[in-house]
C-alpha positions as CSV (number, residue, x, y, z in Angstrom):
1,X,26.0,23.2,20.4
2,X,24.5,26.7,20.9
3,X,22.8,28.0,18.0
4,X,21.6,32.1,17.4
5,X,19.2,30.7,14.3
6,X,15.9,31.3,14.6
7,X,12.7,30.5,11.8
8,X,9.5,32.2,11.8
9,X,6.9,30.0,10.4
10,X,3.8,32.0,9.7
11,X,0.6,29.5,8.6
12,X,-1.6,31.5,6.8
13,X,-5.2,30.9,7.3
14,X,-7.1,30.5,3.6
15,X,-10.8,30.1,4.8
16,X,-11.0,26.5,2.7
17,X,-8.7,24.5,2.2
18,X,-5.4,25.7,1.6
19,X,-1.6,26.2,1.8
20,X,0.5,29.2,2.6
21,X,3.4,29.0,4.9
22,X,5.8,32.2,5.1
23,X,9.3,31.5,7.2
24,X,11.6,33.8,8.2
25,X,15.5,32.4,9.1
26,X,17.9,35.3,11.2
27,X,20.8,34.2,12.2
28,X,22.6,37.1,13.5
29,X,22.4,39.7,10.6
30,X,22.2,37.0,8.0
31,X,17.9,36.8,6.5
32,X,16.3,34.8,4.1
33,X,12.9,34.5,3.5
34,X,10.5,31.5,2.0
35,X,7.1,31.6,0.9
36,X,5.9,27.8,0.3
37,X,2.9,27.5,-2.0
38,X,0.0,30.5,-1.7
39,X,-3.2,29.2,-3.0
40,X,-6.6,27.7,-1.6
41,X,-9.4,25.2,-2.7
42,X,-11.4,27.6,-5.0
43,X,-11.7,30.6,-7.1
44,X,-14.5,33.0,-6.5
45,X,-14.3,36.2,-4.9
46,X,-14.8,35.9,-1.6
47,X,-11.4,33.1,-2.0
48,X,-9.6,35.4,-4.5
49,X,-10.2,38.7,-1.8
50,X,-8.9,36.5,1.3
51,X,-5.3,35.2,-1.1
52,X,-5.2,39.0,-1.7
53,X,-5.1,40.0,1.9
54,X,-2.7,37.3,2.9
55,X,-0.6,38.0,-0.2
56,X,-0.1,42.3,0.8
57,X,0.2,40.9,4.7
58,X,3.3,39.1,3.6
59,X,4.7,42.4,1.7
60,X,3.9,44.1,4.6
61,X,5.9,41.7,6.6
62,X,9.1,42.5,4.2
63,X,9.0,46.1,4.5
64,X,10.2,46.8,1.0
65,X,12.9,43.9,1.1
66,X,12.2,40.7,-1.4
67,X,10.9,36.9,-0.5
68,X,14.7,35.0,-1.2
69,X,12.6,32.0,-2.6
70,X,9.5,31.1,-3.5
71,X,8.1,27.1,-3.3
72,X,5.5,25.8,-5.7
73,X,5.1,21.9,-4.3
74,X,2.6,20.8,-6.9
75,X,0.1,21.6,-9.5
76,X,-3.1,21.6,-7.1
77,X,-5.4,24.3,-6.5
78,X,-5.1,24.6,-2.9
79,X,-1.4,25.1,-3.5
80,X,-0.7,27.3,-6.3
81,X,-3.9,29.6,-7.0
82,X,-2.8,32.4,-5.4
83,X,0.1,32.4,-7.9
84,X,-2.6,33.0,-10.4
85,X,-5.3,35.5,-8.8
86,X,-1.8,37.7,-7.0
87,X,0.2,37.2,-10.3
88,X,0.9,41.2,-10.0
89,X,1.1,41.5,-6.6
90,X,4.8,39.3,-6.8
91,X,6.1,41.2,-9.5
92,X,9.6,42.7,-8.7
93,X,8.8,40.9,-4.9
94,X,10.9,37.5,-6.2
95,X,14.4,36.6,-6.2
96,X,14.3,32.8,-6.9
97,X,11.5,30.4,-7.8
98,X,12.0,26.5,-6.3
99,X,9.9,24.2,-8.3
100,X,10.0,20.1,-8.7
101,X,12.0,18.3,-11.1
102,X,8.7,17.7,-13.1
103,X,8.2,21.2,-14.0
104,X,10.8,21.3,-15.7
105,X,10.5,22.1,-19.7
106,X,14.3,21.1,-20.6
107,X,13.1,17.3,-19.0
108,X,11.9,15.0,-21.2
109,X,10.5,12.7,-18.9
110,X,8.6,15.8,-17.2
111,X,7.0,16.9,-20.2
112,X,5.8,13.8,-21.1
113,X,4.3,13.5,-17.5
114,X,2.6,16.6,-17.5
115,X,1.1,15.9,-20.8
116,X,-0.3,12.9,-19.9
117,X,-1.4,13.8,-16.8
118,X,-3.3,17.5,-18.3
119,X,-4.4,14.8,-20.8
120,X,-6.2,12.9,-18.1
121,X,-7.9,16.2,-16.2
122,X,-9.2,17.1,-19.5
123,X,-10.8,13.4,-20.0
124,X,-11.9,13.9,-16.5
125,X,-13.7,17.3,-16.9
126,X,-15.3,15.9,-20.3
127,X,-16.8,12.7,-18.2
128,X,-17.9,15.3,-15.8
129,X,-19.5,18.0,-17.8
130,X,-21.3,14.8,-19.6
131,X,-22.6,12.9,-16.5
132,X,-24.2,16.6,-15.6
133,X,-26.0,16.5,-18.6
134,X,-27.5,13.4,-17.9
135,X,-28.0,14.2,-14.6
136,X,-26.3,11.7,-13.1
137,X,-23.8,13.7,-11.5
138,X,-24.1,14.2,-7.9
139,X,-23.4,10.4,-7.5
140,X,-20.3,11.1,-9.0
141,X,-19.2,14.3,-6.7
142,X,-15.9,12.6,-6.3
143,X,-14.7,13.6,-9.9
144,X,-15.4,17.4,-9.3
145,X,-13.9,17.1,-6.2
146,X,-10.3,16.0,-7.4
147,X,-11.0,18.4,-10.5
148,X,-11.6,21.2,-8.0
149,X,-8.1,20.9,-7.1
150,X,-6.8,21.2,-10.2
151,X,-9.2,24.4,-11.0
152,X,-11.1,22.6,-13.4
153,X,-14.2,21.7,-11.9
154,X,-17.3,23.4,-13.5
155,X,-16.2,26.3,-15.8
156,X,-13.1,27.3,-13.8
157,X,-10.1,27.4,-16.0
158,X,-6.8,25.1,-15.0
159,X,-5.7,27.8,-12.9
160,X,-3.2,25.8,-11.2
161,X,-1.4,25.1,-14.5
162,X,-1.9,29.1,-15.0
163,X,0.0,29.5,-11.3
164,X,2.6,27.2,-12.4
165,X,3.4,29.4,-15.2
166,X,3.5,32.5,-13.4
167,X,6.0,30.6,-11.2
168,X,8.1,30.7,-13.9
169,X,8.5,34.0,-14.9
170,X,8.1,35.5,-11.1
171,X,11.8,35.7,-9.8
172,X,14.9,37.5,-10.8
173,X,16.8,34.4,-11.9
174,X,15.6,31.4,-13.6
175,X,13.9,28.7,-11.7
176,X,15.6,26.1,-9.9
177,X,14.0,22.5,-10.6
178,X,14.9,20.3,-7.9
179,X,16.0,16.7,-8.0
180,X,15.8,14.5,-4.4
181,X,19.1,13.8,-3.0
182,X,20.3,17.7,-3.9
183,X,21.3,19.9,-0.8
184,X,20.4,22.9,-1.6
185,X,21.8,26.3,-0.1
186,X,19.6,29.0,1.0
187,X,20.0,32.4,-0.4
188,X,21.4,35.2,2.2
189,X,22.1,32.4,5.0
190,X,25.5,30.4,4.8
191,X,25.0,26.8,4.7
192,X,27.1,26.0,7.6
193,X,23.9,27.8,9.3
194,X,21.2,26.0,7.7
195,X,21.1,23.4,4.5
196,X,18.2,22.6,2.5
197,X,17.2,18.7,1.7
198,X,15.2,17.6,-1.2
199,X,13.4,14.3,-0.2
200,X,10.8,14.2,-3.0
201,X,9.4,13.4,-5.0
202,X,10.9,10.1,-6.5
203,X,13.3,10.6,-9.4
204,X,13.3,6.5,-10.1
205,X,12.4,5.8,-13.7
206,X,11.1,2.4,-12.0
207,X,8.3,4.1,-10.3
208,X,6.9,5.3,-13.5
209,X,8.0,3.1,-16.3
210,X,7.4,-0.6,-17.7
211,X,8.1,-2.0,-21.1
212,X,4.8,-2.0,-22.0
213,X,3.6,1.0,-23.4
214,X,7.3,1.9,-25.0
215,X,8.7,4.9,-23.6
216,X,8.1,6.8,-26.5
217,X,4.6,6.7,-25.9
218,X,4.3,7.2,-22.3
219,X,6.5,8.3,-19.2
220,X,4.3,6.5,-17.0
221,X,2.1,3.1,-18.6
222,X,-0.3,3.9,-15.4
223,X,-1.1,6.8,-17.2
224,X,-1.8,5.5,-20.6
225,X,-4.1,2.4,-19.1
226,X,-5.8,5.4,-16.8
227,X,-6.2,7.8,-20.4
228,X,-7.6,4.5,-22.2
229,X,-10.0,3.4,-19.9
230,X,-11.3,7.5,-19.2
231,X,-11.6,7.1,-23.3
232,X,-13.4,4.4,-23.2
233,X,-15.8,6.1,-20.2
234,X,-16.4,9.4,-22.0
235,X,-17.3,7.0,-25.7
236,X,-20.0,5.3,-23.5
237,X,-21.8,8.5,-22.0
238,X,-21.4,10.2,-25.8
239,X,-23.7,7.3,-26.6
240,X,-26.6,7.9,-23.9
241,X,-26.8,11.5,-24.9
242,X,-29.5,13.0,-26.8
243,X,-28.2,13.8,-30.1
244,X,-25.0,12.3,-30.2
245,X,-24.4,9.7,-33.3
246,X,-24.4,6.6,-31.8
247,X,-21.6,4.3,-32.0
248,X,-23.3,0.4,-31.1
249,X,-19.8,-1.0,-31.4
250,X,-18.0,1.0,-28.6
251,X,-18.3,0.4,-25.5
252,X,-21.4,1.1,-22.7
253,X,-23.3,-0.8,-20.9
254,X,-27.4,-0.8,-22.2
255,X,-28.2,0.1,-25.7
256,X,-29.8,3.7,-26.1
257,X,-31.7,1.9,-28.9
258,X,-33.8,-0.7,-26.9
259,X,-34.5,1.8,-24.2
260,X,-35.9,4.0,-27.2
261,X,-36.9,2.0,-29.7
262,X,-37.9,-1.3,-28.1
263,X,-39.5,-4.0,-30.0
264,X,-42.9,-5.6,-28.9
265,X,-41.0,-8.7,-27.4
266,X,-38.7,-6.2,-25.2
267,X,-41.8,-3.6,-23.9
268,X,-43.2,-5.2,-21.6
269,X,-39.7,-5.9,-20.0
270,X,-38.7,-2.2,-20.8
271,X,-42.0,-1.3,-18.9
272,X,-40.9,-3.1,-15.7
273,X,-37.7,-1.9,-15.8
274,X,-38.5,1.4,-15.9
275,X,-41.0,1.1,-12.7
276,X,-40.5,4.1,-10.1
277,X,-40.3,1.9,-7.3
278,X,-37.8,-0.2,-8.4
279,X,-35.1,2.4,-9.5
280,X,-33.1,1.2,-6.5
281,X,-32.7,-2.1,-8.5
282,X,-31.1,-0.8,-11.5
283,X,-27.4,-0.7,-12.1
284,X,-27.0,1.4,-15.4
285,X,-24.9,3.2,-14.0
286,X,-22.8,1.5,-11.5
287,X,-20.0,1.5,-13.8
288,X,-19.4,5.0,-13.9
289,X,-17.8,3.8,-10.7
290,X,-14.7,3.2,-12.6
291,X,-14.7,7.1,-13.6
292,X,-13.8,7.7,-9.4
293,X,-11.7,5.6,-9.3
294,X,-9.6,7.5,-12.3
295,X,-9.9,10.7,-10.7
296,X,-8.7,9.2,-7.4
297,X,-5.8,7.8,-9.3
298,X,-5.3,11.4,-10.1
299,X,-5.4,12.9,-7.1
300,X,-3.1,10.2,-5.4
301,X,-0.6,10.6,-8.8
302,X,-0.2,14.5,-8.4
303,X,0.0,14.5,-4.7
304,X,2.8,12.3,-4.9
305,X,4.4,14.5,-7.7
306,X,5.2,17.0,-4.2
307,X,8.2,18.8,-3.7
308,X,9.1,18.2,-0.1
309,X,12.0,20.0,1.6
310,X,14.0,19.7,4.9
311,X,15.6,22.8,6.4
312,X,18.1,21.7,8.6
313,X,19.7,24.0,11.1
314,X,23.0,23.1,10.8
315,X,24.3,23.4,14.0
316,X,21.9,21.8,16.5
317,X,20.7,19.3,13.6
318,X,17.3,20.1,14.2
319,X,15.0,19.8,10.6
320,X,11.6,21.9,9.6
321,X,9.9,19.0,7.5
322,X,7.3,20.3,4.8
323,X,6.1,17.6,2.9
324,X,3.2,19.3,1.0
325,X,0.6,16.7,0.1
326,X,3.2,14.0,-0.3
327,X,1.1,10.6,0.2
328,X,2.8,7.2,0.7
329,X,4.8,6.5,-2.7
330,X,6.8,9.6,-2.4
331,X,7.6,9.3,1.4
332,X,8.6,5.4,0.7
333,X,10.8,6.7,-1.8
334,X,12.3,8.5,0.6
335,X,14.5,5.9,2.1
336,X,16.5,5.2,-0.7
337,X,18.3,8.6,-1.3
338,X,21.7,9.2,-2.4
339,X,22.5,12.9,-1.1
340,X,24.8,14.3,-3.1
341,X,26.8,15.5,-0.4
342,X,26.4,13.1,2.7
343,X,28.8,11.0,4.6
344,X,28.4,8.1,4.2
345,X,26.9,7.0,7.3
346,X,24.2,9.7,6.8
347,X,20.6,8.4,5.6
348,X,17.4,10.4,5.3
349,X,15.8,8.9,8.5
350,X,18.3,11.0,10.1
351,X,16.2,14.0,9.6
352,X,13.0,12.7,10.2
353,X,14.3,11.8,13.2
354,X,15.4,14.9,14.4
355,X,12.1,17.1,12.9
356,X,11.2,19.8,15.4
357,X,8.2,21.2,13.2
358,X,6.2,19.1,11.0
359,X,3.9,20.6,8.2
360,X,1.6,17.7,8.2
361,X,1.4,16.6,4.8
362,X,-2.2,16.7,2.9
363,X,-4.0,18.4,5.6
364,X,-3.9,15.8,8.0
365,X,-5.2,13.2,5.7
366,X,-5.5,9.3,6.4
367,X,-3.6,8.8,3.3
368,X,-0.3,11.1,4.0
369,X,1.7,10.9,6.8
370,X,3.7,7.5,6.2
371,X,3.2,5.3,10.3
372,X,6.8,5.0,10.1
373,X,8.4,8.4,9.4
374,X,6.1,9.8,12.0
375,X,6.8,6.5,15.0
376,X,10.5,8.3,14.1
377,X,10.1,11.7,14.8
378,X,11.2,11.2,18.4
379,X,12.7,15.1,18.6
380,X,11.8,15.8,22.5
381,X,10.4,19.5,21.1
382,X,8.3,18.3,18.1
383,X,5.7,20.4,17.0
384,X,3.2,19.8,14.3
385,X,1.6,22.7,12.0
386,X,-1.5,21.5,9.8
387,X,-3.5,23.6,7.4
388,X,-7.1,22.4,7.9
389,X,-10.0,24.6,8.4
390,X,-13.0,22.8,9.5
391,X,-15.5,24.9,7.6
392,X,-14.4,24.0,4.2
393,X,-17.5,22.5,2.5
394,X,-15.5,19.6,1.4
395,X,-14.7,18.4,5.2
396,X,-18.6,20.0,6.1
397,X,-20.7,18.0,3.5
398,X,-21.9,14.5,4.1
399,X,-18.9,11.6,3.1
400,X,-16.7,14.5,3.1
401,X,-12.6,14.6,3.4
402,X,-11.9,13.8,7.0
403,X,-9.4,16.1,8.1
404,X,-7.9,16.2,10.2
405,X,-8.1,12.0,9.8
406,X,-8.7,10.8,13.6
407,X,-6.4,8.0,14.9
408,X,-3.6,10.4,12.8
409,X,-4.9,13.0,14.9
410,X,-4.7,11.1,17.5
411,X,-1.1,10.2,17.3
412,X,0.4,13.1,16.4
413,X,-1.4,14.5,19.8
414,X,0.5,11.7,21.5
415,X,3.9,12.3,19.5
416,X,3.8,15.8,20.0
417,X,2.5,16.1,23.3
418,X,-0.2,18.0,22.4
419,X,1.7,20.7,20.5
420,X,0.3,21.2,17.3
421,X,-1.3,24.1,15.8
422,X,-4.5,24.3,12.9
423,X,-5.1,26.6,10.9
424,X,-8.5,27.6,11.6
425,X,-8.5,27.7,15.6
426,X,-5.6,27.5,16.1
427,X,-4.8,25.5,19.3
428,X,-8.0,22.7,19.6
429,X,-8.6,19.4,21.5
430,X,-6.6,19.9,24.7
431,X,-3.5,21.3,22.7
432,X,-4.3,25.0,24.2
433,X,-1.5,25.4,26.5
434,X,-4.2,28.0,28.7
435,X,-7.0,25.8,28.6
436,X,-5.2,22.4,28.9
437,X,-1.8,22.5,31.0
438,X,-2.0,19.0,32.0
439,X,-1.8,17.3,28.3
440,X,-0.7,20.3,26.6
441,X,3.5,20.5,26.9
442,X,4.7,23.5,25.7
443,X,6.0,24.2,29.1
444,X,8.7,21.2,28.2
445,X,10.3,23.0,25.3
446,X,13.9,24.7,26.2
447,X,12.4,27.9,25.3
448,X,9.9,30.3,26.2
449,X,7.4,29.4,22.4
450,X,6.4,32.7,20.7
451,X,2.9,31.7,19.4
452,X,1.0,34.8,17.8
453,X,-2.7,33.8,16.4
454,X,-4.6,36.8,14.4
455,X,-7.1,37.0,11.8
456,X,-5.0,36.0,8.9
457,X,-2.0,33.8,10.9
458,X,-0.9,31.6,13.4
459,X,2.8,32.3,13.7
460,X,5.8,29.9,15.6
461,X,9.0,30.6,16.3
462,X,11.5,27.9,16.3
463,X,14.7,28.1,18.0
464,X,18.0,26.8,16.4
C-alpha cells in the first residue's frame, strides 16, 4: 500500500558515550517531532559545550516551531544529562514529556523503586569514596564506572535524577507515564498514519516482587538483599579506616587490630605477611569483589527500567524500534504483551519483524540486543543506527566496554547487509556504500537513502 510518510532520524554525535536521536514524521502537511533522550557519559565542559551545540542545532532545525514530544528512556547519564546542563534552553521549546511508568510520583510501586534504587547509588558512591581513601580503588574502577552513569561518580551530583526532574516540568502539558501494551498516538499526525507501541519496560509485579521482604518494605526483594549486602560492604571498609570507631562485631575480613596492634605470638607472622614480594599473595581484599558485582546489578537493573517505543507507519506496517539500553529482562518481557488495542491475532513479534530501523539498544553491547528479536528482524530494508563513539575513554582504556560488542557486530552486518550507521564515523567496516559496493546494500532499498553525515549528525531518512 503506498505511503507519503516519511521520518527523519537525526543521531546526534555526543563525543562519549551518548544518546540523542531527533525524528521528524511529514506526512503530507501533517509534522510531529521527537527528541528521544539528550545527554552523554559525563559532565565537564568540554561534554556540557558539545550538548549545548547539539541542543540550539535541533532549535535551529524547528525554525521557531516546538518538539511535539520529548523521551526520557531512563535515569542514566548518557541519556538524560543534557536535560540537566540545557534545562533553559527547552523552556517554552516542549509540548509533551513521555516518560516510563516508573517515573511516575502518583505510582506507588515506582516510588518505592526509585527509592530503593537512589538508596543503592548512594551506598555505592559511599563504598567508592571509601575504597579511594584507602587506596584501593582503581581495582575497583567498575563501581565508578556504573556510578558515572548515574552522575555520581567522584563529586558530580546525581545529575540524571536532576534531568529527570526537569523532564517534568519542561512541556506544556503534564507528563505522560507510559505503561507497555498502550498504543499511544502521536501529537500532529493521525494515527491511521502512524501509531506508537510501548514494549517496555515490564509492568509484571512478578518480575520485581517475592513474599520475602513484605511489600511494604520493598518493591523489589533484589533490591533489599543488594542494599543489605552494600551495608554490610561500606560497615567493613568504615572499620579499616584510620579514625573510624571500630566495630569488631560487624563484619570484614582481617581485624584492623592485629594488623596494628599484634601481639608477640602474631609478629613474626604479621612480618611475613606484610613482605613486598609477596603482596601478590594476599587476598584482603578480594572481597570487595562483591561491591562490582552490586554495581553491575545496578547497571543491568536500570537499563532494564528503559522505555522502549515502536513507531509504526501505519500503512506499509513498517516499525522504527528504539529500545534505549533495554538489556535482556525487558526485551523477554516483551513477548507477553496485551495491547490494549490489538486484534487478537496481533503479537509483538509482529513488529520486530517488520523493523526497518533499529536503534541498537545499549550501544551495541553484548548484553542488549536479545539473539531472538534480532534472528526476527527479517524486514528486506533493515537498517541499524547505533550510538558508539570509539574514542570514549570507557571503550579506549584497557578491559574497557566493548562496543560495539563483535559477533553482535558481526550479525547485524549480516542482518542488515551492511547498512548500519555509528555515530562517530559514520559508515565503518565495509558498510560505506562508496568504499564498499559489493557488501554494502543500500543500492537494494526501494528508495534512493538520503544519508547526510556533518559535524554534529548523521541523518536517515526513512520512507513509509
Amino acid at each position: 500500500m503506498a505511503s507519503s510518510i516519511k521520518v527523519s532520524v537525526k543521531m546526534y554525535k555526543m563525543g562519549e558515550l551518548g544518546d540523542c536521536f531527533l525524528l521528524h514524521f511529514k506526512d503530507g502537511t501533517d509534522e510531529s517531532h521527537v527528541l528521544i533522550d539528550c545527554g552523554s557519559f559525563r559532565n565537564g565542559a568540554p561534554s556540557k559545550a558539545r550538548i549545548t551545540a547539539v541542543v540550539n542545532d535541533i532549535k535551529a532545525t524547528l525554525k521557531g516551531k516546538k518538539l511535539d514530544v520529548v523521551v526520557g528512556t531512563h535515569q542514566h547519564n548518557d541519556h538524560l544529562s543534557g536535560f540537566t546542563h540545557c534545562e533553559p534552553l527547552f523552556q517554552n521549546f516542549v509540548k509533551q514529556v513521555w516518560l516510563s511508568w516508573l517515573d511516575n510520583p502518583k505510582d506507588p510501586f515506582a516510588r518505592k523503586i526509585q527509592r530503593d534504587q537512589m538508596g543503592l547509588v548512594q551506598q555505592l558512591k559511599g563504598i567508592y569514596d571509601k575504597m579511594e581513601r584507602l587506596r584501593i580503588h582503581k581495582e575497583h574502577e567498575v563501581v565508578n564506572d556504573v556510578l558515572g552513569f548515574f552522575g555520581a561518580a567522584g563529586k558530580d551530583p546525581e545529575v540524571p535524577r536532576m534531568g529527570l526532574d526537569a523532564l517534568k516540568r519542561m512541556g506544556e502539558e503534564e507528563p505522560a507515564y507510559l505503561s507497555p501494551g498502550s498504543i499511544v498516538e502521536l501529537p500532529g499526525i493521525d494515527l491511521q498514519s502512524v501509531k506508537v507501541y510501548i514494549l517496555g519496560p515490564p509492568r509484571n509485579q512478578k518480575l520485581h516482587f517475592d513474599k520475602d521482604p513484605t511489600k511494604d518494605e520493598t518493591y523489589d526483594p533484589h533490591f533489599a538483599l543488594a542494599e543489605a549486602h552494600a551495608g554490610k560492604i561500606l560497615a567493613a571498609l568504615e572499620n579499616q579506616l584510620p579514625g573510624e570507631k571500630l566495630r569488631e562485631e560487624e563484619q570484614f575480613p582481617f581485624s584492623a587490630l592485629l594488623k596494628k596492634k599484634p601481639g608477640a605470638v602474631l609478629a613474626e607472622i604479621h612480618s611475613l605477611y606484610e613482605r613486598r614480594q609477596d603482596s601478590y599473595r594476599k587476598i584482603d581484599n578480594d572481597w570487595l569483589a562483591g561491591a562490582d558485582r552490586l554495581a553491575l546489578y545496578l547497571d543491568t537493573y536500570t537499563n532494564n527500567s528503559s522505555l522502549v517505543l515502536a513507531f509504526e507507519l501505519v500503512k506499509t506496517g513498517k516499525v522504527l524500534l528504539f529500545a534505549a539500553d533495554a538489556q535482556a529482562g525487558n526485551w523477554i518481557s516483551w513477548e507477553k504483551v496485551k495491547w490494549e488495542e490489538g486484534k487478537k491475532d496481533f503479537k509483538t513479534y509482529n513488529l520486530i519483524q517488520n523493523t526497518v530501523l533499529y536503534k541498537v539498544g545499549h550501544h551495541g553491547s553484548h548484553n542488549a540486543t536479545l539473539v531472538k528479536a534480532l534472528e526476527a528482524m527479517e524486514h528486506p530494508e533493515l537498517v541499524a543506527m547505533i550510538p558508539v563513539d570509539k574514542s570514549d575513554p570507557n571503550i579506549k582504556k584497557k578491559k574497557g566496554c566493548k562496543m560495539p560488542a563483535k559477533n553482535l557486530y558481526k550479525r547485524l552486518k549480516e542482518k542488515t547487509k551492511f547498512r548500519i550507521l555509528l555515530m562517530d564515523d559514520g559508515f565503518a567496516d565495509g558498510c560505506d556504500p562508496k568504499k564498499n559496493k559489493s557488501q554494502s546494500k543500500w543500492s537494494e532499498l526501494p528508495f534512493t537513502p538520503k544519508i547526510e553525515k556533518n559535524k554534529l549528525y548523521i541523518e536517515y531518512v526513512v520512507h513509509g
